[in-house]
Steps between C-alpha positions, in 0.01 A plus 500: 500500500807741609629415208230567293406826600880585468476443109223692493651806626776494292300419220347842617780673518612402182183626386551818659876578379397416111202716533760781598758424257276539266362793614863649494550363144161661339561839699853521373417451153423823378886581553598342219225595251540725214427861529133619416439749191416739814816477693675484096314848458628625823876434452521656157323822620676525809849485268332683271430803757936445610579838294895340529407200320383747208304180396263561143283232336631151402312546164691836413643450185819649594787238557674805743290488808425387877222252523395161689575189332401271719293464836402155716524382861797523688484180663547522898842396707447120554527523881263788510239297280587216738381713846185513334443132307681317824348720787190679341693821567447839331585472076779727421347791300497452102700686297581489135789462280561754228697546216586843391700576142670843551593574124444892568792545662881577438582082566203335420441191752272239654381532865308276671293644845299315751221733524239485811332475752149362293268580404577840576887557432686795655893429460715329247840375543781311275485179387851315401629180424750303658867645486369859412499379156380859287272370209605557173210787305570227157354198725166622542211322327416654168159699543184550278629875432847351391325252252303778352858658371613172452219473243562831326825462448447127358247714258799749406727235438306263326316721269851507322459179489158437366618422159674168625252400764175551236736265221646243735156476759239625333424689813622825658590735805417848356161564378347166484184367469358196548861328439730658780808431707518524875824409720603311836815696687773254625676539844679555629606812339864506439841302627601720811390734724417818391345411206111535325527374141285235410401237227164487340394277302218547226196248435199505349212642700281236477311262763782288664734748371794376696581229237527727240815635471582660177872492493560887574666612803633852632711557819408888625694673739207659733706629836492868425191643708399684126365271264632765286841347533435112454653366218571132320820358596445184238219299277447173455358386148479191387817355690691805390628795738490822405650826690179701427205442263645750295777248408232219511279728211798576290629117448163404425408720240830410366402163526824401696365316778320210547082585506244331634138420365225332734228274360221749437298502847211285482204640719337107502830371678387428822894417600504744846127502534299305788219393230453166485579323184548110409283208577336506841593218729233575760122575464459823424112541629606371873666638770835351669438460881461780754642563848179499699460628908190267575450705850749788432797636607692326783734763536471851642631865395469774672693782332874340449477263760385112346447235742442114373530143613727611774734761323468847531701774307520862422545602136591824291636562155809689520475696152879485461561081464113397654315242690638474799339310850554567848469357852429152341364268731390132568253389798604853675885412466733748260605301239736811343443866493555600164473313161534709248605593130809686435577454130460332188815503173455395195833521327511403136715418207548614149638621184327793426625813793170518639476132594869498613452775743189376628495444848160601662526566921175527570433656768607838290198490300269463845401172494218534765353773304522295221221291665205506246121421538437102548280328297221254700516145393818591306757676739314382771165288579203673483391424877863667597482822691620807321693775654591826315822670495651847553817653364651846489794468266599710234148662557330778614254376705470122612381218225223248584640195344181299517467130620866492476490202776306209594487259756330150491463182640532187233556134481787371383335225308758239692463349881671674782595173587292176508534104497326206401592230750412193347430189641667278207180211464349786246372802758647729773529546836447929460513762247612868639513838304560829558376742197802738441330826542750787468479897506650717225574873543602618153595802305637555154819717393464594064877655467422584143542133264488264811242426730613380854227346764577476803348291782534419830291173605432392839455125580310374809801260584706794609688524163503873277639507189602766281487494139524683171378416181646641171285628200453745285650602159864388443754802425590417163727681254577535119635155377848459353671236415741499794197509711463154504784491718245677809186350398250369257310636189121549585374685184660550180704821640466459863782354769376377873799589647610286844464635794532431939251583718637540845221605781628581861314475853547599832314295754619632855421196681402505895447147554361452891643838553776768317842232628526265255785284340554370220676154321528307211416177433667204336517127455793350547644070451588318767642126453539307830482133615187280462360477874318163444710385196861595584659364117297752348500930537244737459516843308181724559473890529497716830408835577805747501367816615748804474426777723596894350642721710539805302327690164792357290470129586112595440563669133447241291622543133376407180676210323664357818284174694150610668436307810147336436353626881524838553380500886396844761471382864423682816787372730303584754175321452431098442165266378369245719778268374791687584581668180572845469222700309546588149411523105658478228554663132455323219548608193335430153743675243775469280653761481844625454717816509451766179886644490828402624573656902590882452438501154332902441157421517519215712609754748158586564320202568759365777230297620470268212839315521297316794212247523467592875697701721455571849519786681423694877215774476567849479258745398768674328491188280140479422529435084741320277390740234416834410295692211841658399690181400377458194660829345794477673602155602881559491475689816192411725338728770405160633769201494400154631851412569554724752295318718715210514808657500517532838441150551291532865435242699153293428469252770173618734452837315204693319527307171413579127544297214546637176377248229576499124277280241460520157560307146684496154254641185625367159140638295398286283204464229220410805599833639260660232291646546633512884687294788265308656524394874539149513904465548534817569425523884789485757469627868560354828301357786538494889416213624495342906810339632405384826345818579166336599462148666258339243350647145348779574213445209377216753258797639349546184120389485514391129638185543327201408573134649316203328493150712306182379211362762444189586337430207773648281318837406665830484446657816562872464668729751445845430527834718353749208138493375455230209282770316734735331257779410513736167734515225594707303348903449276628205775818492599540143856608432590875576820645432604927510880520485497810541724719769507879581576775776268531794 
């Protein structure tokens, strides 16, 4: 009886300290979510009103002035954000990140404030990076304003040029009609620091217009602040280089050079189109199957914070590199703080100059804000829930980026686990099953050709994973001959030219608390002595488990031997059995490294010579990445490897582990019209190591056990209704895809 009513009242006080985690958990959650278009509004009229900012409109067409690039949440001190999740103590205040471009000014330069308190700021103060490091003015993000010159001057230039283009296209730049030209810009834009001259490619301006290069590139020099004073530094025709388009006009009238003449353009060619054409496979009158919420959602929302099946998270989209979760729990315990994006590379090889300098950094071109509308049973199911998304960047006023994320719960279509235990005379002792149920919080990132989507999915055994899946148009470029060399003919003129996607992480993990350690994994052989048959000897594996001490022996580099467990442990905190409690990262990915160490642009992204490195927090160390890398990788603002090179000790310390994944492209003809998914998904997943004492899932109500009477009949054990309810809804497709200033 004593004992009884003891297990009661610590069943009760179980009760009672859950209840109040997650209290703390829900009423921290607003710290991490993105600003509102109020407190957006606030923060560029309180700059605005700074008379010594001399700030004017982001719109102005003048390249010479003082305006906001960029403005999102400045995400709290992690042991001030931890008062509050870990003791229900007051939030720190908000405040907001901003970007200011001072061009109007003697030196022009970038300067980053932190701007607050919200949502009524009063004071501003500087922002820097790590080291002091001054931002170069060439590395900031190219701007609307910018491309508007950019696209005058491509008019200047190329109406010298019509001549050619009209003869060897059929299509032009300068005062076109229904047959024109339009351009992509390659990046980054130059070969050191300092510079602003970039490539740009032509193609025909027609759907899917990014595989349809025309053979006609220009490099323009763009760094003085007066469009005025741009000029061409070289052209591209035809695999011929030319030191202006004068040159390239002369030789060609003259009929010295080598021309070029495109099958006349065929408006029926469905080549880069999404319209359906060859024999159907599949009846055309009936609809695939549908994800279906018989009693709806088993998850909750309220504003950022998402609870389900035990987890709980925060989430915002950082409009710099994107999704990004916080305060990510399971059953009330903090699995890890952070997981979030930090970058994604594509860097690519060619023979033309425009796919030879290609090497896209995206988080320069915003990826976050890059975050279109998703579309229901396409980009998401239709029962998902659909959140809208704000962004002030390059903008006067904040952009309502509609249904830009959507979380749902689906089935996998496979078991969480189950067994058939049979009884071998031709029936079974039990059948068990678990329907794998998970939930997805997704969002999109369209960095001009490619489409990334990116997903975090939450298992009810205690696992997350990450992944990304790669889509999209294919950067493509003129083909040549020599092309063949970096990839493979799609269309009669058109190269897919090989490229790596790397994508990096940062998933600051607080497993059982903020000490944790961390080792590696191995099997080793063994050969010893037969115990009960001494003339023979036995060779089997063992576990070798290799503790690291410090961020180097933690740095793990590309091309050298991965261990196959990668494990975090709280020292300090064991399972029922003994065993310290844990997870572990594994990775799905093949990736690889892009450049040889130290080689110019390699310089930038530090962080991708290594699958997983290891490091101790800092807030001064809180991305791998930064919007400015992409135009000036050769000296970074932000350098990953200057968190390792102080090699810290890692044993029982406030962890993060920063994860690389990603895949070799070699295009090919099933890339047309685009790169489809399947194959093309890499990520990671955490998953339990002794951190509970059982499988966690074992609380989940949707199992079903099946048991033969005495008469032999299925006797059903069930612990949700056998009724399902509804299916699917009468709602007929809608789609806006649309986005503007609120």
């Amino acid at each position: 009886m004593q004992l009884s009513l003891m297990l009661i009242m610590a069943s009760l006080a179980t009760e009672v300290a859950m209840s109040r985690l997650r209290e703390w958990a829900h009423h921290g959650a607003s710290m991490f979510a993105d600003l509102s278009p109020r407190e957006m509004h606030a923060v560029r009229n309180y700059l605005h009103s700074c008379s010594e900012l001399g700030l004017t409109s982001a719109r102005d067409r003048s390249l010479k002035k003082n305006s906001i690039l960029l403005i999102e949440l400045q995400v709290p001190r992690k042991h001030e954000a931890l008062y509050a999740l870990d003791r229900g103590q007051a939030k720190p205040s908000r405040q907001a990140r901003v970007v200011v471009q001072f061009a109007n000014q003697a030196e022009p330069n970038i300067t980053e404030y932190i701007v607050g308190p919200l949502p009524f700021p009063d004071s501003y103060q500087l922002k820097t990076f790590k080291g002091n490091r001054p931002v170069h003015f060439e590395s900031r993000p190219i701007t609307s304003v910018e491309y508007i010159h950019v696209d005058a001057i491509l008019e200047k230039i190329l109406r010298k040029v019509n001549k050619i283009l009209h003869e060897s296209t059929g299509f032009t730049y300068w005062n076109c009609t229904d047959r024109c030209l339009t351009f992509s810009d390659i990046a980054p834009r130059g070969l050191e620091p300092g510079e602003r001259r970039t490539w740009i490619m032509l193609q025909k301006f027609v759907e899917g217009y990014f595989i349809h290069p025309v053979g006609f590139e220009v490099l323009i020099n763009h760094k003085d602040l007066d469009p005025e004073n741009w000029f061409v530094e070289k052209v591209w025709y035809n695999g011929q280089y030319f030191d202006s388009v004068e040159e390239l006009v002369e030789k060609y009238e003259k009929g010295t050079i080598s021309k070029v003449k495109l099958p006349e353009h065929d408006e029926k060619d469905l080549f880069s189109t999404y319209i359906p054409r060859g024999q159907s496979n599949t009846h055309t009158n009936i609809h695939g199957p549908k994800l279906v919420e018989p009693q709806g959602h088993r998850y909750r929302i309220d504003g950022n914070f998402v609870e389900y099946a035990g987890w709980s998270f925060a989430y915002r989209v950082r409009s710099s590199a994107g999704l990004q979760i916080f305060d990510i729990r399971f059953n009330g315990n903090r699995i890890a703080y952070e997981i979030s994006l930090q970058e994604a590379i594509a860097f690519y090889s060619g023979d033309s100059p425009a796919a030879m300098q290609t090497k896209y950094i995206d988080a320069g071109w915003a990826m976050g804000v890059s975050g279109y509308e998703l579309a229901p049973g396409i980009d998401c199911p239709e029962i998902a829930t659909f959140v809208d998304k704000y962004h002030f960047y390059d903008t006067d006023k904040p952009v309502r980026h509609m249904n830009a994320l959507c979380i749902f719960e689906m089935t996998t279509g496979s078991p969480l686990r189950r067994h058939f235990n049979s009884n071998f005379k031709g029936s079974y002792n039990f059948f068990g099953g678990l329907e794998n149920h998970v939930l997805v919080i997704r969002t999109t990132s369209t960095v001009y050709n490619y489409d990334y989507i990116w997903d975090f999915i939450f298992y009810q055994n205690g696992v997350m994973e990450s992944r990304v899946s790669a889509t999209g148009y294919i950067h493509a470029t003129f083909f040549t001959e020599n092309g063949l060399n970096y990839g493979n003919r799609v269309y009669s003129y058109v190269l897919g030219n090989i490229h790596t996607h790397l994508v990096h992480y940062k998933v600051d993990l607080d497993i059982a608390g903020r000490g944790n350690s961390f080792e590696s994994v191995e099997l080793k052989y063994v050969n010893f002595t037969n115990p009960w048959s001494p003339s023979h000897t036995i060779k089997q594996s063992m576990l070798h488990r290799t503790q690291h001490v410090t961020e180097r022996s933690a740095a793990f580099r590309f091309g050298k031997k991965f261990p196959r467990y990668l494990h975090f442990y709280n020292p300090n905190e064991k399972n029922k059995w003994g065993h310290q409690k844990g997870y572990r990262i594994q990775f799905n990915s093949h990736a690889n490294s892009v450049l040889p160490r130290g080689w110019r642009e390699e310089n930038g992204i530090p962080w991708s010579r290594y699958p997983l490195a290891v490091t101790v927090h800092k807030d001064s160390e809180a991305t791998s990445s930064s919007i400015y890398t992409q135009n000036d990788p050769w000296e970074p603002v932000v350098s990953f490897e200057d968190y390792i090179r102080n090699n810290e000790n890692i044993v029982n310390q406030d962890l993060v582990a920063w994860v690389t994944v990603g895949f070799l492209h070699i295009p090919h003809s099933e890339d047309i019209p685009n790169t489809a998914t399947p194959g093309n998904a890499v990520g990671f997943f955490l998953r339990p190591f002794n951190f509970f004492n059982e499988d966690p899932s074992l609380s989940s109500r949707s199992t079903i056990i099946v048991r033969p009477d005495k008469e032999g009949k299925p006797k059903v054990q069930r612990w949700t209704p056998e009724v399902i309810g509804h299916c699917v809804s009468y709602q007929s497709f809608v789609y806006n895809g649309t986005y503007s200033g609120v």
